[in-house]
C-alpha positions as protocol buffer text, in pm:
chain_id: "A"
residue {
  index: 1
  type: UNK
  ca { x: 0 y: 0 z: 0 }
}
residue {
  index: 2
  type: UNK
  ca { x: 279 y: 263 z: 67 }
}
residue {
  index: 3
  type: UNK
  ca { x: 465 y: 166 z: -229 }
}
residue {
  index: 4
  type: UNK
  ca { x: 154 y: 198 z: -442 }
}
residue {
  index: 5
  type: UNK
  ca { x: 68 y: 549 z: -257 }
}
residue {
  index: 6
  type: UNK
  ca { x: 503 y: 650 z: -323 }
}
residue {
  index: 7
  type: UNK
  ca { x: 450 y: 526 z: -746 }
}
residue {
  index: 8
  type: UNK
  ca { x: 154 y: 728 z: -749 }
}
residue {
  index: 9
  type: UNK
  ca { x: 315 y: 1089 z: -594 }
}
residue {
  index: 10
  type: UNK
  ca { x: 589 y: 972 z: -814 }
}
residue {
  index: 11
  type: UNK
  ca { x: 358 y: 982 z: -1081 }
}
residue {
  index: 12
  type: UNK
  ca { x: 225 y: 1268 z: -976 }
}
residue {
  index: 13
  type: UNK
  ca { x: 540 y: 1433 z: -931 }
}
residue {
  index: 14
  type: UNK
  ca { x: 650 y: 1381 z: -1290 }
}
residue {
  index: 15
  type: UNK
  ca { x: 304 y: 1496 z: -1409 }
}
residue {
  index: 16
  type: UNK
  ca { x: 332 y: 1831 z: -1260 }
}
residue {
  index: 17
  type: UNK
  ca { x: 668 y: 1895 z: -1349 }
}
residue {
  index: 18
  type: UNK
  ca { x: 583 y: 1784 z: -1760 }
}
residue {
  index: 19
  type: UNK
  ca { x: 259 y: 2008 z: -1717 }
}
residue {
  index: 20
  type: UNK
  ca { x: 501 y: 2283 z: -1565 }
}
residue {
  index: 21
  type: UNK
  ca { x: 746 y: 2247 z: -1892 }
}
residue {
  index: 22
  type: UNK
  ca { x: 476 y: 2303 z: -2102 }
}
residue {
  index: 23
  type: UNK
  ca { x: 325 y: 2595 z: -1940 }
}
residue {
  index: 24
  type: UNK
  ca { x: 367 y: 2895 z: -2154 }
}
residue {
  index: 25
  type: UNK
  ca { x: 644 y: 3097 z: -2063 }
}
residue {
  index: 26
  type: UNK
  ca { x: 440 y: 3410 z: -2049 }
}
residue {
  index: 27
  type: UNK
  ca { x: 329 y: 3299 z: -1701 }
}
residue {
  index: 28
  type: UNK
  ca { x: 710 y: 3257 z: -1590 }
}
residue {
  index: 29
  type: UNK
  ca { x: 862 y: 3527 z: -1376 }
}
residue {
  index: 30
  type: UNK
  ca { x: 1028 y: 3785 z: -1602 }
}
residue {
  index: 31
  type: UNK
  ca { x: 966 y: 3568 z: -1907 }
}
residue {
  index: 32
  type: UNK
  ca { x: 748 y: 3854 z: -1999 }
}
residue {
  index: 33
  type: UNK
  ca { x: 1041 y: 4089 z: -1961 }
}
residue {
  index: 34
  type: UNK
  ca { x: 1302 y: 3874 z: -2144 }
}
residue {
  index: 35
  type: UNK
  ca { x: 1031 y: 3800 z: -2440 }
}
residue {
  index: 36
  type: UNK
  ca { x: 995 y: 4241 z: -2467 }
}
residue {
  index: 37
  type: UNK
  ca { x: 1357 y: 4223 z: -2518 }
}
residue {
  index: 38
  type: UNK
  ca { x: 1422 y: 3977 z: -2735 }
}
residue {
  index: 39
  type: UNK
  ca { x: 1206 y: 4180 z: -2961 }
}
residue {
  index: 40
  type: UNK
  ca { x: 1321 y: 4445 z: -2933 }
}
residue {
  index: 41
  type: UNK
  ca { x: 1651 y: 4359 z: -3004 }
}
residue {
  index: 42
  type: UNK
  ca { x: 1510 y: 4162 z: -3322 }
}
residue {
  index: 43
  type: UNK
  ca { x: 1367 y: 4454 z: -3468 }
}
residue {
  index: 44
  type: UNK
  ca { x: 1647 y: 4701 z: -3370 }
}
residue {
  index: 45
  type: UNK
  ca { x: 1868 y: 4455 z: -3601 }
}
residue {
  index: 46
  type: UNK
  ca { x: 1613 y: 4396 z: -3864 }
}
residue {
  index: 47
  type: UNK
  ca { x: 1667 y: 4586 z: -4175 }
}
residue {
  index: 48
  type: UNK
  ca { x: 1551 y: 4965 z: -4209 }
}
residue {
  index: 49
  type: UNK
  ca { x: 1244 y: 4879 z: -4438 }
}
residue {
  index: 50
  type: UNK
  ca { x: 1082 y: 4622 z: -4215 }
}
residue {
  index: 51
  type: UNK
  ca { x: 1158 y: 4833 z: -3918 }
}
residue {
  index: 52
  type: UNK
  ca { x: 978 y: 5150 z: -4033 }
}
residue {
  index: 53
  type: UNK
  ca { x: 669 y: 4923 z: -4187 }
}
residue {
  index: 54
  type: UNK
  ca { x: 689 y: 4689 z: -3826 }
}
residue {
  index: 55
  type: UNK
  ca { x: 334 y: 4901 z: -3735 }
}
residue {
  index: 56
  type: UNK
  ca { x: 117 y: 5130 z: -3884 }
}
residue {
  index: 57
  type: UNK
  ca { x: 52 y: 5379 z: -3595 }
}
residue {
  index: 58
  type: UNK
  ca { x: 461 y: 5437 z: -3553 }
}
residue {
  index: 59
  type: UNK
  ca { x: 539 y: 5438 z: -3952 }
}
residue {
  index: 60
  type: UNK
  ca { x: 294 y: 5741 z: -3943 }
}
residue {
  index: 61
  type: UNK
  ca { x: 456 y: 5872 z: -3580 }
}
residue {
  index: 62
  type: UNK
  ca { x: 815 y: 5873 z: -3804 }
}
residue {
  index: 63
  type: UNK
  ca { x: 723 y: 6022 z: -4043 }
}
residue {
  index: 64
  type: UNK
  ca { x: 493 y: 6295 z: -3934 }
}
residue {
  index: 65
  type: UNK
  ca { x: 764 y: 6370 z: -3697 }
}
residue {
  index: 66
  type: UNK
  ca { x: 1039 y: 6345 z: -3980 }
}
residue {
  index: 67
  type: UNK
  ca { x: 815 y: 6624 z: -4138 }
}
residue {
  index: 68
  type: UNK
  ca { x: 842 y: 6818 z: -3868 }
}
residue {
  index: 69
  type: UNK
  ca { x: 1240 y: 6810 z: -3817 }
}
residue {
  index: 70
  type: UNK
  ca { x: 1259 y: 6958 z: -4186 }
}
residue {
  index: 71
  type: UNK
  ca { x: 1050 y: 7191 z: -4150 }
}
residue {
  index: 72
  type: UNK
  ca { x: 1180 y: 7332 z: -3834 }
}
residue {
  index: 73
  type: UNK
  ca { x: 1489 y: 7333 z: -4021 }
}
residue {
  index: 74
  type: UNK
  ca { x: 1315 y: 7492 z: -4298 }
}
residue {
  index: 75
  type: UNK
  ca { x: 1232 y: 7796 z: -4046 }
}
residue {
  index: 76
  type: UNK
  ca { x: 1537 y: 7815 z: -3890 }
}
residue {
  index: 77
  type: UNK
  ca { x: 1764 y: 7845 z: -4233 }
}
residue {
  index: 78
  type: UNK
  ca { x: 1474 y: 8120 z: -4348 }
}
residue {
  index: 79
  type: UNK
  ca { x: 1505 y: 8326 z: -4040 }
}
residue {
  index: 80
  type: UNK
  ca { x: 1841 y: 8381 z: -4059 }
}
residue {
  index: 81
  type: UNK
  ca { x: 1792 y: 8560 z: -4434 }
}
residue {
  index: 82
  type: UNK
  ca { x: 1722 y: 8878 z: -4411 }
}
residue {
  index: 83
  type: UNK
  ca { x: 1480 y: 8934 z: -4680 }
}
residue {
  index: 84
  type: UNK
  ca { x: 1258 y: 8751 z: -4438 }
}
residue {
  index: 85
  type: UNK
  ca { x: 1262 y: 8968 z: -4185 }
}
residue {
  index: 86
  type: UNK
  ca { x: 873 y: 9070 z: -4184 }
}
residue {
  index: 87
  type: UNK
  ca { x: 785 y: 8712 z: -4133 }
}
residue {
  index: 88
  type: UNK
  ca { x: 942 y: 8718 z: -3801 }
}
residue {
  index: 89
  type: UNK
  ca { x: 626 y: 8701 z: -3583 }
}
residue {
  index: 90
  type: UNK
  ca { x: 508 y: 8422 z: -3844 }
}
residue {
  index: 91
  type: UNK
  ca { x: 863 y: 8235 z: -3777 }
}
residue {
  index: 92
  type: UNK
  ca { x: 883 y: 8281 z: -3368 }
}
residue {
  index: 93
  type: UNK
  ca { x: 516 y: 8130 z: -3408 }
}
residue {
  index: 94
  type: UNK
  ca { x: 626 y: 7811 z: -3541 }
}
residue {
  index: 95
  type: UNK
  ca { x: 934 y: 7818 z: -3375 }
}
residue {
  index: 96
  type: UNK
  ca { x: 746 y: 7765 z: -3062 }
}
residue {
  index: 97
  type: UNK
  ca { x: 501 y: 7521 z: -3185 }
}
residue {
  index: 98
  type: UNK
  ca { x: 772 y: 7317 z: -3268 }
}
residue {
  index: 99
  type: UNK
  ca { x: 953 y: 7323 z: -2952 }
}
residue {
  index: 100
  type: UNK
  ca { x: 607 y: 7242 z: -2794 }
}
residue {
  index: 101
  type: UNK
  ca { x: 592 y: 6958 z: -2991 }
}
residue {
  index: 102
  type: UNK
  ca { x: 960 y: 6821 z: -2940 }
}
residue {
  index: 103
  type: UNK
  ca { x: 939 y: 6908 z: -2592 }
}
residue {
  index: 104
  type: UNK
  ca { x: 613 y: 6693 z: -2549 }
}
residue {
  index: 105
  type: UNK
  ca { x: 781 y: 6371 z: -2735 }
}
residue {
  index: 106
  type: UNK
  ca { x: 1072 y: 6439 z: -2487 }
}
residue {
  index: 107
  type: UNK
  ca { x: 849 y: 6375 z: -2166 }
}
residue {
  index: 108
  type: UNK
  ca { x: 682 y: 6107 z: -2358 }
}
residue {
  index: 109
  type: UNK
  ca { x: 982 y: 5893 z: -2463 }
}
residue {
  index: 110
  type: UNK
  ca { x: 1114 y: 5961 z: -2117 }
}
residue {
  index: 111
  type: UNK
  ca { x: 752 y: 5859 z: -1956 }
}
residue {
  index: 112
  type: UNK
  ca { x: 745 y: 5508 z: -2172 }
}
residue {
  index: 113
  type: UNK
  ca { x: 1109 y: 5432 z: -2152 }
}
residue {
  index: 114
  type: UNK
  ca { x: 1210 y: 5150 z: -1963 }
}
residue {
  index: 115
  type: UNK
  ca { x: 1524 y: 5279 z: -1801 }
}
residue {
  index: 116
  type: UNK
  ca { x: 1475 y: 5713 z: -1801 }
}
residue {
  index: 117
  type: UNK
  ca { x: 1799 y: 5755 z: -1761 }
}
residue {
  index: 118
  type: UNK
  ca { x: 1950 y: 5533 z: -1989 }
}
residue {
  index: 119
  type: UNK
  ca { x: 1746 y: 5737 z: -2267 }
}
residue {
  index: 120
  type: UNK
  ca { x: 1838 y: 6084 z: -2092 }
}
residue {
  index: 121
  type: UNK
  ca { x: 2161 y: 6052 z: -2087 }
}
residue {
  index: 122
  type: UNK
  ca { x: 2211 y: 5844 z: -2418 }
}
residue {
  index: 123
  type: UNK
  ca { x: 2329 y: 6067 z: -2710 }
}
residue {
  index: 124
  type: UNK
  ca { x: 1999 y: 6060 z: -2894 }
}
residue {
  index: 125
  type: UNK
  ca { x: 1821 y: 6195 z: -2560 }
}
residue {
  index: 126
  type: UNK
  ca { x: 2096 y: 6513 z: -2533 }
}
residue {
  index: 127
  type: UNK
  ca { x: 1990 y: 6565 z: -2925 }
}
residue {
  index: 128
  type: UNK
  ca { x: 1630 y: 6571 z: -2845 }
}
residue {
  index: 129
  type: UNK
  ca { x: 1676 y: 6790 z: -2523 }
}
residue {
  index: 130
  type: UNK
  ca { x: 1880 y: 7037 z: -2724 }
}
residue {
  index: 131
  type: UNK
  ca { x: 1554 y: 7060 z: -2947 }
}
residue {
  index: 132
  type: UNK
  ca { x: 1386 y: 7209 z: -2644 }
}
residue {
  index: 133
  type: UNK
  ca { x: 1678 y: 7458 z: -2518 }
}
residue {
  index: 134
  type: UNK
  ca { x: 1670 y: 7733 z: -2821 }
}
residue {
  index: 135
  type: UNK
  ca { x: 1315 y: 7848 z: -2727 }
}
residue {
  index: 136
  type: UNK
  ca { x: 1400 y: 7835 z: -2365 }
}
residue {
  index: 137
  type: UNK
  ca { x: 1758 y: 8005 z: -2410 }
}
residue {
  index: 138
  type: UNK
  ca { x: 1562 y: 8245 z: -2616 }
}
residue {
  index: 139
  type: UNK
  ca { x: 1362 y: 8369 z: -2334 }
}
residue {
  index: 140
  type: UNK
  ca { x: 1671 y: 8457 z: -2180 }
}
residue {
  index: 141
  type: UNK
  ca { x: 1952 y: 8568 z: -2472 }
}
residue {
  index: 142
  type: UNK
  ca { x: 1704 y: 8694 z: -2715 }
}
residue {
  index: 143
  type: UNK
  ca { x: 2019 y: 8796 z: -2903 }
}
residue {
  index: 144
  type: UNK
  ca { x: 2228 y: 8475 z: -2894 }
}
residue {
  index: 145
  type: UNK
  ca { x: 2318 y: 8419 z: -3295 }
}
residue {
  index: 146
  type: UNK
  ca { x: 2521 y: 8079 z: -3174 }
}
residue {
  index: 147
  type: UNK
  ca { x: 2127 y: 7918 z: -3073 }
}
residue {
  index: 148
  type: UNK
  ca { x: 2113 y: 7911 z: -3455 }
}
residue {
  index: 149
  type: UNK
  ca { x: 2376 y: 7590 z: -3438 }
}
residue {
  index: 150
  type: UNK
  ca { x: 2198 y: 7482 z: -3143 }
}
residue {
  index: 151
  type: UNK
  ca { x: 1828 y: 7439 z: -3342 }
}
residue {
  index: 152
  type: UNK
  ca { x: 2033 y: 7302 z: -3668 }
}
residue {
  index: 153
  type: UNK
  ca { x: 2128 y: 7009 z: -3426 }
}
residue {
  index: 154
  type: UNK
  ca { x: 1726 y: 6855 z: -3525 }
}
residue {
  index: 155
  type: UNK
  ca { x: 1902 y: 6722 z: -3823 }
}
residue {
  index: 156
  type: UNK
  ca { x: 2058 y: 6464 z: -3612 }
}
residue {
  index: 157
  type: UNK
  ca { x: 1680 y: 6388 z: -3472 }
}
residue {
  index: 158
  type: UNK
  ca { x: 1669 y: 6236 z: -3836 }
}
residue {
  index: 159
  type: UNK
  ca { x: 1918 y: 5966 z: -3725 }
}
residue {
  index: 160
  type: UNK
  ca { x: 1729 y: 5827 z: -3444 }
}
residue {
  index: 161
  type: UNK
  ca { x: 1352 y: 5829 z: -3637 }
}
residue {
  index: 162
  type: UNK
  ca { x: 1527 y: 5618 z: -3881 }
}
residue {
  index: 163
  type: UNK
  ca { x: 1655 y: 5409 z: -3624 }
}
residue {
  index: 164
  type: UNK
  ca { x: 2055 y: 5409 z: -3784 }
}
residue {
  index: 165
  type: UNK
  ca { x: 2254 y: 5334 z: -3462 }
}
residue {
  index: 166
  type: UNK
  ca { x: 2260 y: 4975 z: -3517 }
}
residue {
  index: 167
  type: UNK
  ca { x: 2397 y: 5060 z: -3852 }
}
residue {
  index: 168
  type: UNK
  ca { x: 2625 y: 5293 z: -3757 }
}
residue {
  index: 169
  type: UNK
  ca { x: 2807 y: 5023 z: -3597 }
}
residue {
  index: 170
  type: UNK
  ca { x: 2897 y: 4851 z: -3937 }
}
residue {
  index: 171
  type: UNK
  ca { x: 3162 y: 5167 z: -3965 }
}
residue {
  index: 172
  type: UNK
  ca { x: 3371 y: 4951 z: -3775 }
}
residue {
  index: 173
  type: UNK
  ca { x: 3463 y: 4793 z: -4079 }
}
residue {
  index: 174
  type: UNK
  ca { x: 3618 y: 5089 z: -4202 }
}
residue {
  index: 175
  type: UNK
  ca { x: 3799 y: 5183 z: -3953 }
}
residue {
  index: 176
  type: UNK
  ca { x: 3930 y: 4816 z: -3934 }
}
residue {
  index: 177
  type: UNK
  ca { x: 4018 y: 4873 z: -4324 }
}
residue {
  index: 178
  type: UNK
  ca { x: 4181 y: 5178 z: -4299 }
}
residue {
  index: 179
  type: UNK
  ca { x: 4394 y: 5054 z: -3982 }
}
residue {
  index: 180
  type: UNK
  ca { x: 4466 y: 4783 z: -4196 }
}
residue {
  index: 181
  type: UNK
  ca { x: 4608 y: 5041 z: -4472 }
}
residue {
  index: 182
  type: UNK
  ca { x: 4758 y: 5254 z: -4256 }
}
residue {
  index: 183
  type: UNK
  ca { x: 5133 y: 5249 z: -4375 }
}
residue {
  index: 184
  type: UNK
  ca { x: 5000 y: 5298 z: -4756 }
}
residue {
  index: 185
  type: UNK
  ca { x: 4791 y: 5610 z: -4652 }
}
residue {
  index: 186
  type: UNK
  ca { x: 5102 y: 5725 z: -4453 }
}
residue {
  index: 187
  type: UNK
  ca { x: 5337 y: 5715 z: -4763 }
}
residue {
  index: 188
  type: UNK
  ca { x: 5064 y: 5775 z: -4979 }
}
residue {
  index: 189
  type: UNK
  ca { x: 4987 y: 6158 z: -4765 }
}
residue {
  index: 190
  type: UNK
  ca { x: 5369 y: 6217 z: -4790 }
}
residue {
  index: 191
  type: UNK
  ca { x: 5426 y: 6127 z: -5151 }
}
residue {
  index: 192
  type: UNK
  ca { x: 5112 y: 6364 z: -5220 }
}
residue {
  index: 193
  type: UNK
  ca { x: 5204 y: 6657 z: -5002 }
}
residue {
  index: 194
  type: UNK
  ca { x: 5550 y: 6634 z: -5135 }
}
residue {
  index: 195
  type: UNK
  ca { x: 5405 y: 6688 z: -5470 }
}
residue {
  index: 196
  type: UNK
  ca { x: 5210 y: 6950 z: -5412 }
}
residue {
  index: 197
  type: UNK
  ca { x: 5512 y: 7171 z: -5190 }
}
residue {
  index: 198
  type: UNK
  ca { x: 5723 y: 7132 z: -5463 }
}
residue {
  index: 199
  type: UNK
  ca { x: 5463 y: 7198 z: -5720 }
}
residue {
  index: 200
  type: UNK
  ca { x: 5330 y: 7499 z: -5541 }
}
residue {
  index: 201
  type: UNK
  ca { x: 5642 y: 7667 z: -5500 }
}
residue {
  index: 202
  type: UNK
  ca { x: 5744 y: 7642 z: -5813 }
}
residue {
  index: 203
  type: UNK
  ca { x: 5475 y: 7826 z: -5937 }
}
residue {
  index: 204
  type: UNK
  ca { x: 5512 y: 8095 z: -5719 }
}
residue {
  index: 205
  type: UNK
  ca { x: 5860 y: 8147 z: -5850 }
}
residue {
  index: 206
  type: UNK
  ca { x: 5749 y: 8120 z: -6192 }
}
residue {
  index: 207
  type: UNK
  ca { x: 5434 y: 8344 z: -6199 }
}
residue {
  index: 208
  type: UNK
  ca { x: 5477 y: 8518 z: -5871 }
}
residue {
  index: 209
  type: UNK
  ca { x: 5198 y: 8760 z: -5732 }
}
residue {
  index: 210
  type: UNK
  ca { x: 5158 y: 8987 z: -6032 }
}
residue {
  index: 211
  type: UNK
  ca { x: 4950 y: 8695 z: -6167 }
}
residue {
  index: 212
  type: UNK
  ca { x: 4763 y: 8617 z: -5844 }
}
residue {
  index: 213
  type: UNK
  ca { x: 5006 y: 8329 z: -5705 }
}
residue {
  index: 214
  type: UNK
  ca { x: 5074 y: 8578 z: -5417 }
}
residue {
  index: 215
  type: UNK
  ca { x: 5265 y: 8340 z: -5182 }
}
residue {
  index: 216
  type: UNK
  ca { x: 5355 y: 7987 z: -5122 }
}
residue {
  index: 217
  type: UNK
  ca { x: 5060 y: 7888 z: -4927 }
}
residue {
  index: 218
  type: UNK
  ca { x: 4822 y: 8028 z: -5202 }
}
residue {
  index: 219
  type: UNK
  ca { x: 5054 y: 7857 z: -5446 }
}
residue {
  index: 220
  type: UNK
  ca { x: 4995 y: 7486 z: -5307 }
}
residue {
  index: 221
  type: UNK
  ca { x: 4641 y: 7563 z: -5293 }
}
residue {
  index: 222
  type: UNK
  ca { x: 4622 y: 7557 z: -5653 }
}
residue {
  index: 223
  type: UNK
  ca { x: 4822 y: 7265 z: -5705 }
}
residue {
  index: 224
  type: UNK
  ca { x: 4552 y: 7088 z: -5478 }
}
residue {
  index: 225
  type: UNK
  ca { x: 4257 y: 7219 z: -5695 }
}
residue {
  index: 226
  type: UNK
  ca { x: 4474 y: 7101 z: -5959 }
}
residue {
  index: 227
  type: UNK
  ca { x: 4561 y: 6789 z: -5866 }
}
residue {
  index: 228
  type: UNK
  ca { x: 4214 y: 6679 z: -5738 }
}
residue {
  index: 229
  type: UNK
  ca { x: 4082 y: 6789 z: -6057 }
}
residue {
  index: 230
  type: UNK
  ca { x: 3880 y: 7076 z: -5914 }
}
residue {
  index: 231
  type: UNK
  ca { x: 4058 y: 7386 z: -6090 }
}
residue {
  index: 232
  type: UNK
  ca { x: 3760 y: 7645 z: -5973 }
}
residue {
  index: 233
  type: UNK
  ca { x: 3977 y: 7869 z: -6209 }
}
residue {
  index: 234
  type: UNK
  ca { x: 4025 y: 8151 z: -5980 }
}
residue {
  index: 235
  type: UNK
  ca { x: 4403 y: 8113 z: -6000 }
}
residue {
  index: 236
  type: UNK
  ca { x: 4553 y: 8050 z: -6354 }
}
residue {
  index: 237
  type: UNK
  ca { x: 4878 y: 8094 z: -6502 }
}
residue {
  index: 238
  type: UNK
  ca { x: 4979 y: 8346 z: -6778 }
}
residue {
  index: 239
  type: UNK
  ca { x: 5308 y: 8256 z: -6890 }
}
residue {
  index: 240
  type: UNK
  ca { x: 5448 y: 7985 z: -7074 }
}
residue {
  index: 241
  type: UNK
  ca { x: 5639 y: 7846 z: -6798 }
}
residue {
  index: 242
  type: UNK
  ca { x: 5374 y: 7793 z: -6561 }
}
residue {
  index: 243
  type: UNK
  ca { x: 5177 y: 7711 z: -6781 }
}
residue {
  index: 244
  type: UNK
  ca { x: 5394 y: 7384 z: -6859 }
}
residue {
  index: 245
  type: UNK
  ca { x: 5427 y: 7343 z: -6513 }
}
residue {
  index: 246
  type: UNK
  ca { x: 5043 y: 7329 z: -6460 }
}
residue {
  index: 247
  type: UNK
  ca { x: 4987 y: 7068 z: -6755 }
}
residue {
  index: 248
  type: UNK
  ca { x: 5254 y: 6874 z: -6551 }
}
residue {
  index: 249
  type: UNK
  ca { x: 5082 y: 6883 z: -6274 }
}
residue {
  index: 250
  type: UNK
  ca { x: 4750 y: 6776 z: -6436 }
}
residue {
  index: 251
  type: UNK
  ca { x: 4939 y: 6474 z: -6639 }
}
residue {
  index: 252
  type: UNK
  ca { x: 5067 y: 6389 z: -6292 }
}
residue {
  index: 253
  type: UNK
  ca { x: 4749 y: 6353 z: -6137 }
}
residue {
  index: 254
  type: UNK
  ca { x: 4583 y: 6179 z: -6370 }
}
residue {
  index: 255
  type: UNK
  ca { x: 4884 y: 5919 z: -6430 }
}
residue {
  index: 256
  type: UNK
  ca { x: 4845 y: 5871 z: -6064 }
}
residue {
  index: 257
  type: UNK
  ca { x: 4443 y: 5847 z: -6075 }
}
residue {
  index: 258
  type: UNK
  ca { x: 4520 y: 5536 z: -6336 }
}
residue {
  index: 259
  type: UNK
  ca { x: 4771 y: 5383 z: -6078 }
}
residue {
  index: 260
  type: UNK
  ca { x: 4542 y: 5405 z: -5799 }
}
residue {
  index: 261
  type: UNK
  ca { x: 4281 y: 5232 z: -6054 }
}
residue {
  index: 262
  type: UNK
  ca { x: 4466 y: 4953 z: -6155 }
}
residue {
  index: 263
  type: UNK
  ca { x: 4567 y: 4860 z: -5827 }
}
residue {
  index: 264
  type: UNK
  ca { x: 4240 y: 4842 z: -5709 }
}
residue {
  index: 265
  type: UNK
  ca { x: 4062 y: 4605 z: -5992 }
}
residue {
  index: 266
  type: UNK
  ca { x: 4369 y: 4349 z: -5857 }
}
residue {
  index: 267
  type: UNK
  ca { x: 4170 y: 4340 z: -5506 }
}
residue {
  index: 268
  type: UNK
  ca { x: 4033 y: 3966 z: -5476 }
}
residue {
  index: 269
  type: UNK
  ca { x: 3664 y: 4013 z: -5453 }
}
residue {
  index: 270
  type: UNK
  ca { x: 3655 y: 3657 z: -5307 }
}
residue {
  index: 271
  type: UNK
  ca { x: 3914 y: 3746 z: -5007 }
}
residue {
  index: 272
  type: UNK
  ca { x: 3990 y: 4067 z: -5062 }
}
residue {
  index: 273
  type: UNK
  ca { x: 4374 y: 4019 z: -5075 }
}
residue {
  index: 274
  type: UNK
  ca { x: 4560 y: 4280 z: -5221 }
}
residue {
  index: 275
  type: UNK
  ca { x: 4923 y: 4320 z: -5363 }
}
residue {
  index: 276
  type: UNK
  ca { x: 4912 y: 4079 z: -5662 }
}
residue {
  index: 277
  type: UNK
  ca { x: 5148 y: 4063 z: -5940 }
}
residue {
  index: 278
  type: UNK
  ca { x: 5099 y: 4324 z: -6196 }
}
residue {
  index: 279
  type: UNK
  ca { x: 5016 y: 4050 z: -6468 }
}
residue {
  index: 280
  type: UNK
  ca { x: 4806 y: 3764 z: -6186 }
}
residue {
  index: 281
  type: UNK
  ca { x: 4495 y: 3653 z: -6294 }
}
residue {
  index: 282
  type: UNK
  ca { x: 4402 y: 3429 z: -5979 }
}
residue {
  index: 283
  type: UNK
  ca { x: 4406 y: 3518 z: -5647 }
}
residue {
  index: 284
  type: UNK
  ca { x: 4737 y: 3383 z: -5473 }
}
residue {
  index: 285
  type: UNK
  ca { x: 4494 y: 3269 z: -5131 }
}
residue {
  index: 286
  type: UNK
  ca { x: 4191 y: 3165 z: -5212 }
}
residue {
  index: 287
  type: UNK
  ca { x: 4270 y: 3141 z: -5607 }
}
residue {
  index: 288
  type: UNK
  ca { x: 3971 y: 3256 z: -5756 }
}
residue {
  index: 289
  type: UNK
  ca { x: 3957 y: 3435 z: -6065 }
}
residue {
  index: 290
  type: UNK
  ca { x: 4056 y: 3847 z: -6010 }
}
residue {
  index: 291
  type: UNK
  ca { x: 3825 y: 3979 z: -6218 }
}
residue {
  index: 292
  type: UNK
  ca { x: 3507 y: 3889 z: -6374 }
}
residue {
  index: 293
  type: UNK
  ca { x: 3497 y: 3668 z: -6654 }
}
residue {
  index: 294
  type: UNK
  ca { x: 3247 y: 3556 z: -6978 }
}
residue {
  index: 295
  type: UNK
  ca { x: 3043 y: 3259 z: -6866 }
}
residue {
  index: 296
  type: UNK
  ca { x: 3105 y: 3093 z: -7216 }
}
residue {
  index: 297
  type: UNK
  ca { x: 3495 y: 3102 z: -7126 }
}
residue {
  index: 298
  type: UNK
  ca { x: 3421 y: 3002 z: -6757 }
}
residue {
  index: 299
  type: UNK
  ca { x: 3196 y: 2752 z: -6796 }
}
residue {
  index: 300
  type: UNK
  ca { x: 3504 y: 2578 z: -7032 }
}
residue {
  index: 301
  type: UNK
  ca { x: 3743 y: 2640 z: -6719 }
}
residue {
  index: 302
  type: UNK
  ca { x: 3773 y: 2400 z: -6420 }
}
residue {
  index: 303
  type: UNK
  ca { x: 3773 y: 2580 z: -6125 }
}
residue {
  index: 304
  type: UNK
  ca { x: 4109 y: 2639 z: -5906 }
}
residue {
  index: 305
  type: UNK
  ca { x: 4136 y: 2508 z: -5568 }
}
């Protein structure tokens, strides 16, 4: 009898714990909490499209309040001309009726956020609150030309309606590259401002400042308008010599565009490996093809290993 009566809480026992794994885990302690941020981490890493579509209610909340970033911008950039300057009542109208309305999403995202001061002091939270200060500074430095900077700041509002944080960690990447490539951008500054020293001053010798090349520093400044192809034409040459010396320098640059153009089509677009021999075809890691073939003459090819 008390073996019968220990199988059966046994029994028992096992039934409750099987009915317990299969209870759903929204009626777990903080399962509730953990689900919230799952998904919200899943949608902060889903990709921009889905993300602004994910509901109706806050696709229309973005972009009604995207509207209203330009246009605040749109006031502030037409106060400052003056030709404008009898729509000033008009303009400190909407000014405030902005900052009403950025003020009141302030409170709001502070009132719903999980963690206030996480969102307060996060970088997107001391964006939104400098929103709010202009009108409020205004009240007291009715004068102050620098809140213009200040209310130009909404632009970075744009960032965080679009929700770009999570993407503005993929700049790691180039900042991985370019450590990566940091010797060849060293020699490759050097060789360049080289260039354009030598360049420079030799035009200043040659044309001096009766034709506008009125000292060094001006000098090099042309040869970097010249050598980036810019030429805005405000500085020219008149006589022969510099006038050589200026289709040098534009030869030079463009020989050097080519360089920098070649090297790059020998980039593996498999690995990425750089530095191949002038005439390579294949990829010395991975040995896949370097650049883009015919499929007529790759489909008669056996691939490399």
């Amino acid at each position: 009898m008390i073996a019968g009566h220990g199988c059966q809480t046994s029994a028992t026992f096992f039934f409750i714990v099987k009915q317990d794994a299969r209870q759903p885990t929204s009626s777990r302690p903080g399962a509730a909490k953990r689900r919230s941020e799952h998904g919200q981490e899943k949608l902060a890493r889903a990709p921009l499209p889905s993300r602004l579509l994910q509901r109706h209610a806050g696709r229309q909340f973005d972009i009604a309040l995207l509207l209203a970033i330009f246009a605040s911008l749109v006031v502030v950039m037409l106060d400052s001309v003056p030709g404008y300057d009898r729509y000033g009542e008009l303009f400190y109208a909407l000014e405030w009726g902005f900052t009403t309305l950025f003020a009141a999403e302030y409170l709001l995202r502070i009132a719903i956020h999980p963690r206030p001061s996480h969102y307060i002091f996060s970088f997107y939270g001391s964006v939104d609150l400098l929103a709010v200060l202009p009108a409020v500074l205004a009240l007291l430095l009715p004068e102050a030309q620098y809140l213009l900077i200040i209310r130009v700041m909404r632009m970075l509002r744009v960032f965080r309606v679009l929700k770009l944080l999570p993407y503005l960690s993929q700049a790691n990447f180039l900042l991985v590259a370019l450590r990566g490539s940091r010797q060849k951008i060293i020699v490759f500054l050097f060789s360049v401002t080289t260039l354009m020293i030598v360049f420079g001053t030799l035009m200043y010798v040659i044309e001096g400042s009766e034709h506008g090349f009125t000292s060094i520093p001006a000098s090099i400044y042309w040869a970097v308008v010249t050598m980036t192809t810019v030429s805005y034409g405000d500085m020219t040459p008149k006589t022969p010599l510099g006038q050589a010396l200026a289709t040098l320098v534009m030869i030079t640059a463009e020989l050097a565009s080519a360089m920098q153009s070649e090297r790059l089509q020998r980039i593996c677009p498999t690995c990425e490996k750089s530095a191949h021999e002038p005439d390579a075809a294949y990829c010395s890691r991975c040995g896949n093809a370097l650049f883009p073939r015919h499929p007529e003459s790759a489909a008669g090819e056996a691939p490399r290993g």
